[in-house]
FITORKE-801921 format. One line per 4 residues: number of its first residue (from 1); their letters; for each residue y, x, z of N, C-alpha, C. Coordinates in nm, 3 decimals, always signed. Layout:
N
NUM	a	Y,X,Z,Y,X,Z,Y,X,Z; ...
# end
This chain:
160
1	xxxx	+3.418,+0.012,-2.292,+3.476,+0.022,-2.161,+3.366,+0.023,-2.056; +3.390,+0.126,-2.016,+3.269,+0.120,-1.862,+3.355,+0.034,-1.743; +3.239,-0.018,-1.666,+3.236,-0.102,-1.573,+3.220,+0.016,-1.461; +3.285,-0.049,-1.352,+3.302,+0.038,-1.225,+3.201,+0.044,-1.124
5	xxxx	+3.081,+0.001,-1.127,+2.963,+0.025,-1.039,+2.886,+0.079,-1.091; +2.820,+0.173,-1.014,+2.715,+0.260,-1.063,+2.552,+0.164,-1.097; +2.446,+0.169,-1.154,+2.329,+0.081,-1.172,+2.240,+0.141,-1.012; +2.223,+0.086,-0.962,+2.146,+0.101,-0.866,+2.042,+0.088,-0.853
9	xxxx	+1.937,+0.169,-0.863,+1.769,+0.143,-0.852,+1.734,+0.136,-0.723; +1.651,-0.008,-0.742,+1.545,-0.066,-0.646,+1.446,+0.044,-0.591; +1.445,+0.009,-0.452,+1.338,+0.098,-0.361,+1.211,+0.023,-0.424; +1.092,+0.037,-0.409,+1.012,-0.024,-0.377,+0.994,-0.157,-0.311
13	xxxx	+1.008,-0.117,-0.175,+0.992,-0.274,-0.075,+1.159,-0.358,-0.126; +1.205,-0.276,-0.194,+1.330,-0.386,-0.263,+1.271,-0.489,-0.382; +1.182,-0.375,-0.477,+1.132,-0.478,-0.559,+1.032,-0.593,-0.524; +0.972,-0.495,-0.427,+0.874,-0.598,-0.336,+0.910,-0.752,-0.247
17	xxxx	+1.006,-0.739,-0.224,+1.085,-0.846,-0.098,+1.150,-0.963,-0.256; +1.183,-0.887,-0.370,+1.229,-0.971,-0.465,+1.154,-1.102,-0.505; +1.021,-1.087,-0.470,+0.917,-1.160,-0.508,+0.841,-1.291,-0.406; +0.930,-1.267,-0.292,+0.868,-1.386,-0.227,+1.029,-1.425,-0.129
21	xxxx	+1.005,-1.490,-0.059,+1.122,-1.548,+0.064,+1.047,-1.597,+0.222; +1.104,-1.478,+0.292,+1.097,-1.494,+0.409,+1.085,-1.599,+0.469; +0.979,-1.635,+0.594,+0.938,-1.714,+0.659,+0.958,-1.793,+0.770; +0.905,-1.881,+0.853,+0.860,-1.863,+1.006,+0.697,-1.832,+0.988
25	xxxx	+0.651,-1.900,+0.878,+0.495,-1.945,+0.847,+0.470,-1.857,+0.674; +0.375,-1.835,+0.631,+0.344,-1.798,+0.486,+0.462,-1.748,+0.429; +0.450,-1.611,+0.383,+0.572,-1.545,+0.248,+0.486,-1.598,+0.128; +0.510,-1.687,+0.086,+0.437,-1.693,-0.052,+0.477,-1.667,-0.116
29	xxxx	+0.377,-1.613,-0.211,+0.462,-1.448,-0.292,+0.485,-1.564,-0.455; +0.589,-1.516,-0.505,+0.626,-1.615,-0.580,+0.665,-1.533,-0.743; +0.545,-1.410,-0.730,+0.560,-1.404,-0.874,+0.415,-1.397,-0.898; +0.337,-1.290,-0.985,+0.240,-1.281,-1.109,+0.101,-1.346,-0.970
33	xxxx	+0.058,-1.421,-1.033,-0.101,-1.460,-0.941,-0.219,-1.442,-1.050; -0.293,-1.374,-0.975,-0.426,-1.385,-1.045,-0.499,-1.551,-1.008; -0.625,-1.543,-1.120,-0.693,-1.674,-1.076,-0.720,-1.717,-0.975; -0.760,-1.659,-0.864,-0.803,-1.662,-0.716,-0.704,-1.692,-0.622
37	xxxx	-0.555,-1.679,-0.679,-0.416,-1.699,-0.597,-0.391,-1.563,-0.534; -0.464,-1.474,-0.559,-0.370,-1.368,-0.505,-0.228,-1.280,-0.548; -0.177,-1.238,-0.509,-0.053,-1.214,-0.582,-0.086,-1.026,-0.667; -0.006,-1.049,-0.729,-0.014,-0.866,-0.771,+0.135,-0.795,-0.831
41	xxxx	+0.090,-0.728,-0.832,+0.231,-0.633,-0.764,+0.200,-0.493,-0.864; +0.308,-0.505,-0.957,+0.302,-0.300,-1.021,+0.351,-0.214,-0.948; +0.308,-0.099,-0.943,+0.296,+0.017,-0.890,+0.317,+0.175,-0.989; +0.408,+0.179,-1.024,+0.349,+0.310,-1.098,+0.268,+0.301,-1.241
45	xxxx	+0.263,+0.160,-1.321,+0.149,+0.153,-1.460,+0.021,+0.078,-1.325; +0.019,+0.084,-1.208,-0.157,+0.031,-1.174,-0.091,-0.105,-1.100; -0.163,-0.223,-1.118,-0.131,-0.331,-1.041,-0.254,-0.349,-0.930; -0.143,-0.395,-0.821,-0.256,-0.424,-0.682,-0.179,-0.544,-0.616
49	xxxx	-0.332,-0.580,-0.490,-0.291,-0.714,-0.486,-0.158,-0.721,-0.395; -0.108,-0.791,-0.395,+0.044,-0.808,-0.314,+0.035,-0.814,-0.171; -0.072,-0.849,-0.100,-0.111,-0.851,+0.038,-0.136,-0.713,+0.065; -0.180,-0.653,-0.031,-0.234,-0.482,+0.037,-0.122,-0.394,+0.055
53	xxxx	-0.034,-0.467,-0.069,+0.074,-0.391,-0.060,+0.201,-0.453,+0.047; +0.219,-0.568,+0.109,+0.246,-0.609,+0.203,+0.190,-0.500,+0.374; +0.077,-0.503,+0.356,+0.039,-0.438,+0.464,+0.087,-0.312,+0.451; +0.100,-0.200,+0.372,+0.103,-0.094,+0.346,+0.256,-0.086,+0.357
57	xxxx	+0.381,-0.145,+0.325,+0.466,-0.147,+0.333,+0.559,-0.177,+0.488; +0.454,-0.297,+0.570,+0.508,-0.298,+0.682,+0.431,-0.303,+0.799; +0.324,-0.287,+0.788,+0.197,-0.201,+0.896,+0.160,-0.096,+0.878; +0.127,+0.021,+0.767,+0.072,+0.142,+0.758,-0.047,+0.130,+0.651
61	xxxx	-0.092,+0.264,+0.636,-0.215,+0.312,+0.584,-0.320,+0.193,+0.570; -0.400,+0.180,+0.483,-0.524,+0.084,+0.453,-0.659,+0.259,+0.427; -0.683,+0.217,+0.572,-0.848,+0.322,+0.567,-0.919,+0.287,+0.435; -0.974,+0.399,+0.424,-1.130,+0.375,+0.271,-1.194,+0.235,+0.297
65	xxxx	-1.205,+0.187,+0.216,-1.320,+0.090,+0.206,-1.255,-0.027,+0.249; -1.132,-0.049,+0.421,-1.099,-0.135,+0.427,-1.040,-0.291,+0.339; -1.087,-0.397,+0.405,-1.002,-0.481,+0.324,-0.904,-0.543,+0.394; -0.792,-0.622,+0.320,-0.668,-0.653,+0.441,-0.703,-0.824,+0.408
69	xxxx	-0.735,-0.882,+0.536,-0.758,-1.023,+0.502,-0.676,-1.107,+0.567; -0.693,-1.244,+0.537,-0.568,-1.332,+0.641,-0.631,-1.402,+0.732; -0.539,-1.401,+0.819,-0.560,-1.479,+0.905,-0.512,-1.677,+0.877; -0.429,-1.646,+0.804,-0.369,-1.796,+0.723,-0.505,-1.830,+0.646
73	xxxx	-0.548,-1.777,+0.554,-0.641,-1.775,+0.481,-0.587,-1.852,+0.365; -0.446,-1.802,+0.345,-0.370,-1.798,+0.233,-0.377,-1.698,+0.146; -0.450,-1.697,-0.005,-0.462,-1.597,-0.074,-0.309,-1.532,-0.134; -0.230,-1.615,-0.118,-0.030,-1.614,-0.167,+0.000,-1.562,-0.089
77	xxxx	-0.060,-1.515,+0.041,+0.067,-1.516,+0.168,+0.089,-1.371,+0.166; +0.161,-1.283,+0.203,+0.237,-1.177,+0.197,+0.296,-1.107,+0.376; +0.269,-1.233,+0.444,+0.363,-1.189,+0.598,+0.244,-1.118,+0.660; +0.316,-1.012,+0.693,+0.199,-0.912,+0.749,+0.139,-0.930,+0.922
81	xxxx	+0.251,-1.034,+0.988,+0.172,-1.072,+1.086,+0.064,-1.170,+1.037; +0.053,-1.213,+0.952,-0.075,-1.278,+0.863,-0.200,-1.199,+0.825; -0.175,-1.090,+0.828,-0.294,-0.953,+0.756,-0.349,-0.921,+0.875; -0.480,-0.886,+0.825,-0.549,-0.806,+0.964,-0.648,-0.704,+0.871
85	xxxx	-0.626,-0.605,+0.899,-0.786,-0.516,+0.836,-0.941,-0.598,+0.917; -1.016,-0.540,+0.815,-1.175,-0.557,+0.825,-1.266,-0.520,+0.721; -1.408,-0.502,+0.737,-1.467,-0.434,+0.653,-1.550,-0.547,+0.559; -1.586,-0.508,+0.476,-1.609,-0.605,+0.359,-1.704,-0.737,+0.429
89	xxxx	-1.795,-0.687,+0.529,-1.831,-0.794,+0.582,-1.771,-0.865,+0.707; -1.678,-0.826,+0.765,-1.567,-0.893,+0.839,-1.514,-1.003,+0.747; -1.493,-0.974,+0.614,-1.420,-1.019,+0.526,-1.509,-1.138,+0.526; -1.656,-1.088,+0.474,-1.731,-1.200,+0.451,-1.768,-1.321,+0.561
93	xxxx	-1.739,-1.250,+0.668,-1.784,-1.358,+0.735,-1.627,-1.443,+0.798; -1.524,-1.382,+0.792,-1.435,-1.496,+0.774,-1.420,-1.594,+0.724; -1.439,-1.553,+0.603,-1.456,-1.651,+0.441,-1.542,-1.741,+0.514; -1.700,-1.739,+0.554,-1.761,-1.851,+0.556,-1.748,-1.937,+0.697
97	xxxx	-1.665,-1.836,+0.811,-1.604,-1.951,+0.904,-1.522,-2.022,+0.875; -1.481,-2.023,+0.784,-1.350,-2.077,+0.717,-1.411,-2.185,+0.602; -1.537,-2.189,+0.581,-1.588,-2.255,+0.505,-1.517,-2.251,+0.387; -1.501,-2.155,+0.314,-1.438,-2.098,+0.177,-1.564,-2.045,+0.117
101	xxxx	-1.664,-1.983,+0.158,-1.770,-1.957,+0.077,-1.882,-2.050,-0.015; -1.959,-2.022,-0.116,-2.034,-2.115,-0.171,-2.144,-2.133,-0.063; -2.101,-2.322,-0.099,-2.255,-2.311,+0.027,-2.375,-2.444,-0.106; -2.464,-2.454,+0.001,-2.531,-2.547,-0.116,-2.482,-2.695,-0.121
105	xxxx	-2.411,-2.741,-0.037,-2.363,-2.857,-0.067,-2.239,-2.859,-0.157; -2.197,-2.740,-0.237,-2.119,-2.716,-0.319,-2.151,-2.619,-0.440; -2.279,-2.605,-0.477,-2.309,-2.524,-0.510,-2.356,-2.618,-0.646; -2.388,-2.553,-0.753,-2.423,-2.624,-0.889,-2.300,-2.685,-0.957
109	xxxx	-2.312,-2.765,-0.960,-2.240,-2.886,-1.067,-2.137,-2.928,-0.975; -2.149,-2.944,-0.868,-2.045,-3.008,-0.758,-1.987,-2.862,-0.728; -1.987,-2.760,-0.769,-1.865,-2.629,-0.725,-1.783,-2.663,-0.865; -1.672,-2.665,-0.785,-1.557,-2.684,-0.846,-1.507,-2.603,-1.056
113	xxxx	-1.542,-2.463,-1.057,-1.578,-2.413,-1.109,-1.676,-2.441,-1.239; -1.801,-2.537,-1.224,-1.888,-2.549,-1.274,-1.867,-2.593,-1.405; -1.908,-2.561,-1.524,-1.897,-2.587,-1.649,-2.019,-2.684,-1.662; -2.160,-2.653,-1.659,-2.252,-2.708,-1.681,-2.301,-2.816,-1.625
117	xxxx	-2.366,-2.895,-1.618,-2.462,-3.011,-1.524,-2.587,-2.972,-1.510; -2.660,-3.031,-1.397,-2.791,-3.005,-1.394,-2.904,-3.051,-1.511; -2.876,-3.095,-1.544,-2.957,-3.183,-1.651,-2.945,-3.039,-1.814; -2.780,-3.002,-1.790,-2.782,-2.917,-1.929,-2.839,-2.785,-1.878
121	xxxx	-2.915,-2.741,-1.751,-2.927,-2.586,-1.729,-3.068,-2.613,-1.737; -3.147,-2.743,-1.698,-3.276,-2.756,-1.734,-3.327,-2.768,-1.895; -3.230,-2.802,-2.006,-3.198,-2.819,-2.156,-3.190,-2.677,-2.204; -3.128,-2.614,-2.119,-3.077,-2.461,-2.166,-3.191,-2.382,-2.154
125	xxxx	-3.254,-2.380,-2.050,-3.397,-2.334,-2.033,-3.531,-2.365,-2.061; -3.538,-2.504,-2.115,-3.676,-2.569,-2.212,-3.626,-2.482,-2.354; -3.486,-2.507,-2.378,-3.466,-2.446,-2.516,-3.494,-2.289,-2.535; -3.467,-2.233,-2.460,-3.484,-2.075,-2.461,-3.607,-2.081,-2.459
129	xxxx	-3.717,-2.169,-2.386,-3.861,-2.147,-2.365,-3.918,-2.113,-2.507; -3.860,-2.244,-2.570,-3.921,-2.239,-2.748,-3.840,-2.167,-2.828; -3.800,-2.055,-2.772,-3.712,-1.977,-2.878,-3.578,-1.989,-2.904; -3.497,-2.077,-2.891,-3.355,-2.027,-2.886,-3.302,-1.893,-2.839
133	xxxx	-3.215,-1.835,-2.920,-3.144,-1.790,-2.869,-3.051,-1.742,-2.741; -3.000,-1.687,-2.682,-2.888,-1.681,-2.619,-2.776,-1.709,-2.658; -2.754,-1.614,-2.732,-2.631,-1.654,-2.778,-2.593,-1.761,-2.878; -2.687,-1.885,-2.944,-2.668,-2.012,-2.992,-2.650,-2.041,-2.900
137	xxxx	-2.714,-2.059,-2.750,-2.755,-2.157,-2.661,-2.581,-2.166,-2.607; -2.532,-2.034,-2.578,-2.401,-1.966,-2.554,-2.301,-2.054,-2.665; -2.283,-2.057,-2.713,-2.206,-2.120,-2.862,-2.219,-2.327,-2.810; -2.338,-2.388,-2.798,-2.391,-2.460,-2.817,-2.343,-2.509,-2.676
141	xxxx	-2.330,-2.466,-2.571,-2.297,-2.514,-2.446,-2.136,-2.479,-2.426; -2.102,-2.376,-2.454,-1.935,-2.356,-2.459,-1.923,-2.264,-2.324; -2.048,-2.188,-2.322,-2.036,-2.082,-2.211,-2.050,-1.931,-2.285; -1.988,-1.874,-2.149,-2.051,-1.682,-2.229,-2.196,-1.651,-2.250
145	xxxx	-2.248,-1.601,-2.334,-2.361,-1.545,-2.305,-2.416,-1.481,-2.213; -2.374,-1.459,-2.111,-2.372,-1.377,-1.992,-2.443,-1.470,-1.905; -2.357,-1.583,-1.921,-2.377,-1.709,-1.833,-2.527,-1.776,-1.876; -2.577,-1.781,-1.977,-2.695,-1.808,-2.025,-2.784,-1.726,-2.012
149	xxxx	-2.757,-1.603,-1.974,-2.858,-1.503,-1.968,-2.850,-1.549,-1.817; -2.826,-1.539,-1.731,-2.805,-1.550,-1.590,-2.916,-1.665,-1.557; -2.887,-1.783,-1.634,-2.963,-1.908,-1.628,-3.107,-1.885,-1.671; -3.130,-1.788,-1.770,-3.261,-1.796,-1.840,-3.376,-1.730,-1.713
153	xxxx	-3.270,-1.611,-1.696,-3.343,-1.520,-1.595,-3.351,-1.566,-1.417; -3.307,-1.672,-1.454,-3.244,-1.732,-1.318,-3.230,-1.652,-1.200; -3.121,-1.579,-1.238,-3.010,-1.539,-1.136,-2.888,-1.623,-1.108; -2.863,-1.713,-1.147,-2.769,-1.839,-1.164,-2.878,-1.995,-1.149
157	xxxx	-2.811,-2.098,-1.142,-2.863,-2.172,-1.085,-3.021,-2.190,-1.068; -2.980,-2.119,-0.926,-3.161,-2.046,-0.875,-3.233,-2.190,-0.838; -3.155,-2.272,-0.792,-3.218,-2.404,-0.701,-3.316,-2.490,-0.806; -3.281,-2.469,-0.927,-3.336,-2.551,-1.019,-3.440,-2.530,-1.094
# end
């Protein structure tokens, strides 16, 4: 027996609006987040972040290169009087008025992030001196090898 309504497909900004709840303050978008808290959003098979697509949906066009940043400095937030374009270093220098960027009083062992201690990146690097490996050293600390190469060559904890 068929049922008497037709299936109705979602617009876009229908599926879009599904995912968070209207405001006075922050739409926090309340589905898929990447690590960083931003939200993301499918498109067609390509996922993008939910703020770009916020802007694009109820401000317009995003120019080349632009980035859409907040003014909340909510990576969740979605309300487009929250978005403002700027260029990657607009971007950057929000971030560090906002004191969101790495600075050195957060930097090493005290950034949040940090796997290692100071004591094990000076261990990691006497050991490589005499021949270890990378990738033991990698195994042996419970980091990527990437991350040990970074340290050896010190492009990563430069201060030390």
């Amino acid at each position: 027996m068929r049922m008497g309504h037709k299936n109705k497909v979602k617009t876009l900004q229908e599926r879009f609006e599904a995912k968070f709840a209207k405001s006075d303050g922050c739409w926090e978008w309340d589905a898929g987040k990447v690590l960083d808290g931003y939200g993301h959003f499918r498109i067609a098979g390509m996922v993008q972040r939910a703020h770009r697509v916020a802007y694009q949906l109820y401000v317009g066009e995003i120019p080349e290169g632009m980035c859409v940043c907040h003014h909340c400095d909510n990576p969740g937030c979605v309300n487009p009087s929250h978005l403002f374009l700027g260029t990657n270093a607009d971007n950057i220098r929000d971030r560090e008025n906002k004191g969101r960027g790495v600075r050195p009083m957060n930097a090493g062992e005290k950034h949040g992030h940090s796997k290692l201690t100071e004591a094990q990146v000076i261990e990691i690097r006497a050991k490589h001196s005499s021949g270890a490996r990378v990738v033991d050293l990698a195994k042996e600390f419970g980091v990527a090898h990437q991350t040990i190469s970074k340290i050896v060559h010190r492009r990563a904890w430069t201060r030390i």
